[in-house]
C-alpha positions in Angstrom: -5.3 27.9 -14.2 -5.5 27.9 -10.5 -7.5 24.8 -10.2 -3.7 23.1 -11.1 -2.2 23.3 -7.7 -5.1 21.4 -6.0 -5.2 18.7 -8.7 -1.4 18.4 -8.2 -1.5 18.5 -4.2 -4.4 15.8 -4.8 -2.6 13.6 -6.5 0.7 13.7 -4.7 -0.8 12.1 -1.8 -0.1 8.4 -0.9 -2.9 6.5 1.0 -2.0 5.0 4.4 -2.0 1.6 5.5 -5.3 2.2 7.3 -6.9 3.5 3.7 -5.8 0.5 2.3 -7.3 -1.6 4.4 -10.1 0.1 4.6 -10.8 0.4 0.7 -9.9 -2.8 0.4 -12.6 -3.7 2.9 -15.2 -1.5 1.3 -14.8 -2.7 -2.3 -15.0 -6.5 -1.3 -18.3 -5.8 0.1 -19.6 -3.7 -2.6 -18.7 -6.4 -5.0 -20.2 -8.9 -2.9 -23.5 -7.0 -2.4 -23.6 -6.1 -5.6 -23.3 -10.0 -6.8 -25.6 -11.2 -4.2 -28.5 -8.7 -6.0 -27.5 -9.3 -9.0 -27.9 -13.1 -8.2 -31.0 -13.0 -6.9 -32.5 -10.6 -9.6 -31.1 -12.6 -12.3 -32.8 -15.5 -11.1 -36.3 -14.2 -10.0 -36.3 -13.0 -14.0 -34.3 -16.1 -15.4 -31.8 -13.9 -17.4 -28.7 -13.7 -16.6 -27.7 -10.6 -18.6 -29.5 -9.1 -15.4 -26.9 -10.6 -12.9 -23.7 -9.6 -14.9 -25.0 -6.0 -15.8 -25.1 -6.2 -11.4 -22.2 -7.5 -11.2 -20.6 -4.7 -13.9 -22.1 -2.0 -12.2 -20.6 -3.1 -8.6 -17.0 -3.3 -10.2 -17.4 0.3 -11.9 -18.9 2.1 -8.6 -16.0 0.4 -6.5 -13.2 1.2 -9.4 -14.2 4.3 -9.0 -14.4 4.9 -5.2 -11.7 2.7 -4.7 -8.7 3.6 -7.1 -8.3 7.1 -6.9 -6.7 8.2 -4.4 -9.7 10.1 -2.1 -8.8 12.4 0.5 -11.1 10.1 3.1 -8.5 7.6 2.7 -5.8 9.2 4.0 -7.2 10.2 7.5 -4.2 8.8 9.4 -0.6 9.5 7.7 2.5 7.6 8.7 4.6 9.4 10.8 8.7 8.0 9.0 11.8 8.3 11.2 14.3 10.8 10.0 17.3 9.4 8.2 20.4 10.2 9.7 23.1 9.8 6.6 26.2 10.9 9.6 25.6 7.4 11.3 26.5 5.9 7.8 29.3 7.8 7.4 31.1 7.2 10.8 31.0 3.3 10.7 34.2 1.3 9.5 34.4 -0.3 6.2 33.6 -3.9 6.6 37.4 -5.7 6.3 37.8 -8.7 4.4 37.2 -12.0 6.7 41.0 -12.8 6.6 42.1 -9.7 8.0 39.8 -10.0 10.2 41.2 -13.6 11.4 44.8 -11.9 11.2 43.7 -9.4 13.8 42.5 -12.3 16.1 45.7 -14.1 15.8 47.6 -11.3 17.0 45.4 -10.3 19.9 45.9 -14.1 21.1 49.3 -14.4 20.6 49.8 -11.0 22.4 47.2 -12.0 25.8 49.5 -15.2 25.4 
């Protein structure tokens, strides 16, 4: 099957924080839009079957532009910093706070 690799390459993919905001945006205004017409329909006809049907279809056209992960929402990755696991490596171990006060003592006593 070669359509596998695409679906797998399409779903790997993590949206970035611009996406998110930016879907986020788009489905609270669908929503709203959708609720607003559906309002005013509902009323004009007096039913308000109309205005939840509306409000239904909103929800379902923005679940499905908004939670999969599209390709238009990942326009700007993020960029990580590399991890460095030597600079962990070279650092003491943290010492207990009394030797820690022993140490002190003895670098007083000796400036003494």
């Amino acid at each position: 099957c070669a359509a596998a690799p695409e679906l797998s390459a399409l779903l790997a993919r993590s949206m970035d924080f611009k996406g998110q905001f930016w879907c986020e945006r788009f489905f609270q205004v669908l929503v709203v839009l959708f609720g607003l017409a559906g309002f005013a329909v509902g009323y004009m006809k007096q039913d308000f079957r109309v205005t939840f049907q509306f409000l239904s279809a909103g929800g379902g056209i923005s679940a499905v532009i908004c939670l999969p992960d599209w390709p238009w929402w990942n326009r700007n990755p993020v960029s990580w910093i590399p991890y460095d696991s030597e600079e962990e490596e070279e650092e003491e171990p943290a010492k207990p706070k009394k030797e820690k006060n022993k140490e002190k003592k003895k670098k007083s006593q000796k400036a003494q």
